[in-house]
C-alpha positions in Angstrom: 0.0 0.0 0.0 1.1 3.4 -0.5 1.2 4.9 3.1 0.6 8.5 1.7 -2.1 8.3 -1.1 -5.6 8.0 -0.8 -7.8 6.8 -3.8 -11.0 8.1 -4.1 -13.6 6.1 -5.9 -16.5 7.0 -8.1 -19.8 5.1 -7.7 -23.0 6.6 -9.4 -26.7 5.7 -9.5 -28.9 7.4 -12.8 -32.2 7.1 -13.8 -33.4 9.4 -16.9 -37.2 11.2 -16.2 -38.7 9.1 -19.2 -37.4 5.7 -19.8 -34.6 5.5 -22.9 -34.6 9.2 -23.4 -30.8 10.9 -22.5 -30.3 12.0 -18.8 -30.2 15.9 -18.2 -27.5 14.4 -15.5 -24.0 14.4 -16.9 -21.2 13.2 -14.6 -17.3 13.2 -15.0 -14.6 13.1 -13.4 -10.8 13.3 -14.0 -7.4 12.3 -12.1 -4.1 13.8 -11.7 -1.0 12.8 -9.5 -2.2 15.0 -7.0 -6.0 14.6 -7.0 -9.7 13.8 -8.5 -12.4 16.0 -9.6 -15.4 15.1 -10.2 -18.4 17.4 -11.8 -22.0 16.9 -11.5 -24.2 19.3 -13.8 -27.5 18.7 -14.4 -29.4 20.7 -17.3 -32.4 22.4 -17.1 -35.3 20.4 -17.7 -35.1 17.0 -19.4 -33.8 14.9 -22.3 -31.5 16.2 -25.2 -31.6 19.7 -24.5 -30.8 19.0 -21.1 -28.2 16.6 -21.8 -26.6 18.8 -24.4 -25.9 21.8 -22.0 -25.1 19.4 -19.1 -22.1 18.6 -21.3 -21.2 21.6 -22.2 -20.5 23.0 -19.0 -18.7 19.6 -18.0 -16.5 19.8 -21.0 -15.6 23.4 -20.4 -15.3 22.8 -16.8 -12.8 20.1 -17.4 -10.9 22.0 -20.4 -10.2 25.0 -18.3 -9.2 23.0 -15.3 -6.3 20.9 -17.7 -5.1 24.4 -18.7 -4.2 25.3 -15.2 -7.1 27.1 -14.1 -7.7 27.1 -10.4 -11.2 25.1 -9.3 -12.7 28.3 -8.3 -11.8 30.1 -11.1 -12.6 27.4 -13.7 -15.9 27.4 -11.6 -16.6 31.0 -11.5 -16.3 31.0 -15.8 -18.9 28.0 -16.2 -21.4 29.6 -13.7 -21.0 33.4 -15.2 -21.4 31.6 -18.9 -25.1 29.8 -17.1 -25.8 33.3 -15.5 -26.0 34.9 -18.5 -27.9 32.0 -20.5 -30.7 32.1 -17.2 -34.0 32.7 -18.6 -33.1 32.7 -21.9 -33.0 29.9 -24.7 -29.6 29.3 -24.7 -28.3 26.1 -22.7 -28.4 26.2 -18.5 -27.5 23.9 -16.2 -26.5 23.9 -12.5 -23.1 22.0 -11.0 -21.5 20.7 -8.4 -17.9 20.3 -8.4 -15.9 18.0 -6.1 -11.8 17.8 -5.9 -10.2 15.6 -3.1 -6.5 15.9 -3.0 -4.3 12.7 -2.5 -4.5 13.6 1.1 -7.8 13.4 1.6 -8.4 17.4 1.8 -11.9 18.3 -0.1 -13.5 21.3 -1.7 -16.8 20.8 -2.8 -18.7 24.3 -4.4 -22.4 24.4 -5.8 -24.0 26.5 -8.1 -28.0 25.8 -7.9 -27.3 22.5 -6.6 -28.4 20.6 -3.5 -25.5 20.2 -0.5 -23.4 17.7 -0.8 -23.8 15.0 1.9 -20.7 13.7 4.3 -21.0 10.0 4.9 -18.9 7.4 7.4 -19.7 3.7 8.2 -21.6 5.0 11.0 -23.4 8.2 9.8 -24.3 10.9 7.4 -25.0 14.2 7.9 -25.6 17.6 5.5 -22.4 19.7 4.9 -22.6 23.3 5.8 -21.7 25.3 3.4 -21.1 29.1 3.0 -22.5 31.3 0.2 -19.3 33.0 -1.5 -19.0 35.6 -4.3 -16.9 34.2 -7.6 -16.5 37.3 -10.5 -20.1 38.7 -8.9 -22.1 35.2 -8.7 -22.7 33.3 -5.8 -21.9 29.9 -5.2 -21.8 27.6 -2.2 -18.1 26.2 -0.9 -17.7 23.3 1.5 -14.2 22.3 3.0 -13.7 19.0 4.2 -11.2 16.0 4.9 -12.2 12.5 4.0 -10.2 9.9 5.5 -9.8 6.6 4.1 -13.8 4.8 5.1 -15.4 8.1 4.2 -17.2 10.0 1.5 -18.8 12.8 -0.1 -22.2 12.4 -2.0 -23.5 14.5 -4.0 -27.3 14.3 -5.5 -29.6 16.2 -8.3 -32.9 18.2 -7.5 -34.4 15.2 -9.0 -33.8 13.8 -5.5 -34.2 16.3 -3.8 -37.4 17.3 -5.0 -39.1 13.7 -4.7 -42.2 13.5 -3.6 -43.0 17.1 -4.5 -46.4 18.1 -5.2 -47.3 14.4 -3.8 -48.3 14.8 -0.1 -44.4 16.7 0.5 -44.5 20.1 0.3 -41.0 20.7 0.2 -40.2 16.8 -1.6 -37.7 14.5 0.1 -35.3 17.5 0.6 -31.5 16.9 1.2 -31.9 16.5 4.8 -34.4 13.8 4.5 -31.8 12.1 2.0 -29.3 12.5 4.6 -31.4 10.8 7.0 -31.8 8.1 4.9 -28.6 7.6 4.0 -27.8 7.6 8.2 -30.7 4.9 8.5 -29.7 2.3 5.9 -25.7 2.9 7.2 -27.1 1.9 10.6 -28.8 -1.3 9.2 -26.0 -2.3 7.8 -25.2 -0.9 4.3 -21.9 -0.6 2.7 -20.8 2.7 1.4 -20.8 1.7 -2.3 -24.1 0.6 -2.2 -25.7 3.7 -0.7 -26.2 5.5 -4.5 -28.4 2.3 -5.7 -30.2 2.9 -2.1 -30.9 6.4 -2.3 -31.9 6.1 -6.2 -34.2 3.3 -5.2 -35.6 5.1 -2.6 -36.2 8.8 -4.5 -38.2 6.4 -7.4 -40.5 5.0 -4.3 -41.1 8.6 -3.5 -41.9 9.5 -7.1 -44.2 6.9 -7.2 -45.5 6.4 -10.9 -43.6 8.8 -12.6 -40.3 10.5 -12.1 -40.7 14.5 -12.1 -36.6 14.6 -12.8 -33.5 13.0 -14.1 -32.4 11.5 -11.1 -28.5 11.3 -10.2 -26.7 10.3 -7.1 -22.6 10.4 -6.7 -20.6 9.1 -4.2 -16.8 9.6 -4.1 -15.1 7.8 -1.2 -11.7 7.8 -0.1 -9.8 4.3 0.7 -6.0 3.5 0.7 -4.8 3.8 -2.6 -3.0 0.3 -4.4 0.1 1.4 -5.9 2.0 -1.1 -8.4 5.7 0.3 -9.6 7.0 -0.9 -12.9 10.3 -0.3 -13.7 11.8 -1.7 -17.1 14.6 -0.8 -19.5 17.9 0.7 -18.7 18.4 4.2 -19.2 19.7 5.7 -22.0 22.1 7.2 -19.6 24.1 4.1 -18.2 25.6 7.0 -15.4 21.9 7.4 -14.4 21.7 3.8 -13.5 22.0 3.8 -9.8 20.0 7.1 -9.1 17.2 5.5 -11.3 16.9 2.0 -9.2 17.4 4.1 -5.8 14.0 5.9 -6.8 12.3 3.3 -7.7 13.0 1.4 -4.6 12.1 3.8 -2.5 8.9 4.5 -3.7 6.1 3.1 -1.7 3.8 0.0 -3.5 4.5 -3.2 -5.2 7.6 -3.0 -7.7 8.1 -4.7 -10.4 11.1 -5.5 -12.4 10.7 -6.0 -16.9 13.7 -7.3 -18.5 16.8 -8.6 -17.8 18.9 -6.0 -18.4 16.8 -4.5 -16.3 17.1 -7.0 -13.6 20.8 -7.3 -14.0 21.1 -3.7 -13.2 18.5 -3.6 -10.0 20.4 -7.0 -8.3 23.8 -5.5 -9.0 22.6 -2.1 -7.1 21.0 -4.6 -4.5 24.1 -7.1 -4.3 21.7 -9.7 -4.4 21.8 -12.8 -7.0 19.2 -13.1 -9.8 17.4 -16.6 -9.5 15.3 -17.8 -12.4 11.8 -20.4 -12.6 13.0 -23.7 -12.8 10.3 -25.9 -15.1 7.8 -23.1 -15.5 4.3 -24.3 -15.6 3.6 -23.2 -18.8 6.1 -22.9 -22.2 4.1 -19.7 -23.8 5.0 -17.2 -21.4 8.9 -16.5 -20.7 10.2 -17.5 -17.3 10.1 -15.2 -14.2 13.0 -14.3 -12.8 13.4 -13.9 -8.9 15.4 -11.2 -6.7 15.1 -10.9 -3.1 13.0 -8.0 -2.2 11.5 -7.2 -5.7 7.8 -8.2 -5.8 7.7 -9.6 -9.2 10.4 -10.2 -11.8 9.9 -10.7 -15.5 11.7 -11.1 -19.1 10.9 -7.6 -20.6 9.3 -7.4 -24.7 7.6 -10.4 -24.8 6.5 -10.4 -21.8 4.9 -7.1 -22.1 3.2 -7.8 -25.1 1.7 -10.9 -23.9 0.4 -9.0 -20.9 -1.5 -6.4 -24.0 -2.3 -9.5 -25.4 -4.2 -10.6 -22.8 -5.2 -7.4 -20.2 -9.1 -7.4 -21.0 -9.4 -11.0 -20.2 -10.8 -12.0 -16.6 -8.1 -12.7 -14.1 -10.6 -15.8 -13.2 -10.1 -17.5 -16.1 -6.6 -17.8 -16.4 -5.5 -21.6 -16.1 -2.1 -21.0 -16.2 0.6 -18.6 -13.6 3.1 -17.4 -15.2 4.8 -13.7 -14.7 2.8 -12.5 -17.8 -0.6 -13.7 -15.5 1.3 -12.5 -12.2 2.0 -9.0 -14.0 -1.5 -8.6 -15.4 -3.3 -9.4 -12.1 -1.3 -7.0 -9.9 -1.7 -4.2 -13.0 -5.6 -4.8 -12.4 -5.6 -4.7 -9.0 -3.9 -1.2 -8.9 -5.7 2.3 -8.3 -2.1 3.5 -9.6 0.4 2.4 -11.7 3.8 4.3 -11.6 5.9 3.2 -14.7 9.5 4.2 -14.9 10.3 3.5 -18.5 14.6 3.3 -19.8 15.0 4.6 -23.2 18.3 2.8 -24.4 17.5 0.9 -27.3 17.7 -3.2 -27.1 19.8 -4.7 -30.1 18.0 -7.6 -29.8 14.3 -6.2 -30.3 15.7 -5.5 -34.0 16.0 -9.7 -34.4 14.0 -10.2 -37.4 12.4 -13.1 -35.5 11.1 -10.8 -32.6 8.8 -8.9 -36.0 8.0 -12.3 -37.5 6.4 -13.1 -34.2 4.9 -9.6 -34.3 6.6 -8.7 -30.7 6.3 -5.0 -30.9 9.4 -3.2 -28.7 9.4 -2.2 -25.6 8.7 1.9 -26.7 6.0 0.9 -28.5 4.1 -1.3 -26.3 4.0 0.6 -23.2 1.8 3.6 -24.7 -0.4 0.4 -25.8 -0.3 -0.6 -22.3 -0.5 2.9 -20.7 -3.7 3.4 -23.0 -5.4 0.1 -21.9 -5.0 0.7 -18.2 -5.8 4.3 -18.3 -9.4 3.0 -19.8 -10.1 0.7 -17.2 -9.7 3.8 -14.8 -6.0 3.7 -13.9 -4.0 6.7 -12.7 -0.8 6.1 -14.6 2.4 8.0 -14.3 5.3 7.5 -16.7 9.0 9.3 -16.0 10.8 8.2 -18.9 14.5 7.6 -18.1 
């Protein structure tokens, strides 16, 4: 585990208001080294108008936040772009934004948006929040620390508002869902399951018909799963020893590709290199072994076997070899640090490596990087 880095994840609930038609609900989220954001906006009224402006304040949310924008100020452009558009044709919605550092320090600010709801394995209660001004508009700001066990939810008006009109004069309201939330958390539920339980509950409420797109969000914070992957030498043999020092001292599982590689970590370690005697299977190359490195493997073909066969279920696999060993722990990660050597290898230019279609080790690791990356990975590459 990585003693300083807490992983926050992202469980959501949706219903649309009519049944196949878009959501006016759009959520996203994003993660850096350093932190997650996630963004709730939720368009005015329903279906693809709704949806459409949703996104668009998302999208421009997110795209001024990658250009370096602080969250307030990236918030205060959306919200004066939906001030102007109030009341007029042109596409509104409302938004909740939510960034947890690695730390588990939280800012959560609201524009027209219910307040977002603190949760434990014990309790939930509404956070308070305090109306600031942002370039003349005013928004609600919460601050916050989530430790590893807690979480922040966030929820639309749609439910909020259940039950409105139906017997509830003010619907279900956001304390009522926070009440909720403390009552099934008291029974027994699990934090991850608490979006499915307030979503089920808000459509009870509704009763025959939803009056909204409905949307709950929880992010909650655990200890983060680290995997280190260090493979290739450096282009820089001098760099050597400050590269394997790094890497060793980094917190998480480590991993050693290639056997220069390997060569290189054992003579920094003074340790031998011990390699699989009768592997179980003849497909995948033999692992090596070095005391105090997690997991040691050949490097190309290994890597490209371990492409080859990422999207398959970990279940399934009959046979353990370090391609299945390297796969299984690159699954199991929240982050995967990659430290990547650029010398080249004179033996990926064998013509038998391309008749086998073994792609090198530079151009397998963006294949890689892109596959874990899609299947929600933070991945961090220091090429070397």
């Amino acid at each position: 585990m990585d003693k300083g880095y807490i992983h926050v994840e992202i469980d959501k609930s949706q219903v649309p208001k009519h049944t196949g038609a878009p959501s006016g609900d759009v959520v996203a989220y994003e993660r850096t080294v350093s932190l997650t954001t996630i963004i709730v906006a939720d368009g005015m009224g329903h279906g693809i108008k709704a949806n459409i402006a949703a996104q668009l304040c998302v999208a421009r949310m997110l795209e001024l936040l990658r250009r370096g924008n602080s969250l307030r100020k990236a918030f205060a452009a959306v919200v004066n772009t939906m001030e102007v558009s109030k009341g007029t044709d042109l596409p509104y919605a409302v938004l909740t934004a939510v960034r947890i550092l690695n730390d588990g320090v939280a800012t959560v600010l609201t524009y027209e948006m219910p307040a977002p709801i603190f949760v434990t394995a014990r309790y939930a209660h509404v956070l308070t929040q305090r109306t600031i001004t942002l370039d003349g508009s005013l928004v609600g700001e919460t601050n916050c620390h989530v430790a590893p066990g807690e979480g922040i939810i966030v929820v639309s008006d749609g439910i909020t508002q259940a039950g409105l009109g139906m017997g509830m004069a003010n619907g279900w309201t956001i304390e009522g869902v926070s009440q909720f939330i403390s009552d099934v958390i008291h029974d027994g539920a699990k934090l991850k399951s608490l979006p499915g339980a307030v979503l089920s509950r808000a459509c009870q409420i509704w009763k025959d018909g939803l009056g909204d797109d409905c949307s709950v969000v929880l992010a909650s914070c655990r200890v983060g799963k680290t995997v280190n992957v260090l493979t290739g030498p450096s282009a820089d043999q001098r760099r050597d020893k400050e590269i394997v020092k790094r890497f060793l001292m980094q917190d998480g599982t480590k991993v050693v590709s290639g056997g220069t590689t390997a060569r290189i970590v054992a003579d920094y370690l003074e340790r031998p290199i011990g390699i699989e005697d009768n592997p179980d299977v003849m497909l995948a190359p033999a692992r090596y072994f070095i005391d105090g490195i997690d997991l040691v493997t050949e490097g190309a073909v290994t890597l490209n076997q371990v492409y080859n066969i990422f999207d398959e279920d970990p279940e399934t696999f009959d046979e353990v070899s370090g391609v299945t060993d390297l796969v299984k722990l690159l699954k199991s990660a929240d982050q995967v640090k990659l430290t990547v050597g650029n010398a080249l290898n004179p033996a990926n230019r064998d013509i038998s490596f391309r008749q086998r279609g073994i792609l090198t080790r530079q151009a397998i690791i963006p294949l890689i990087i892109e596959k874990l990356e899609s299947s929600g990975k933070l991945v961090v590459v220091e090429n070397c």
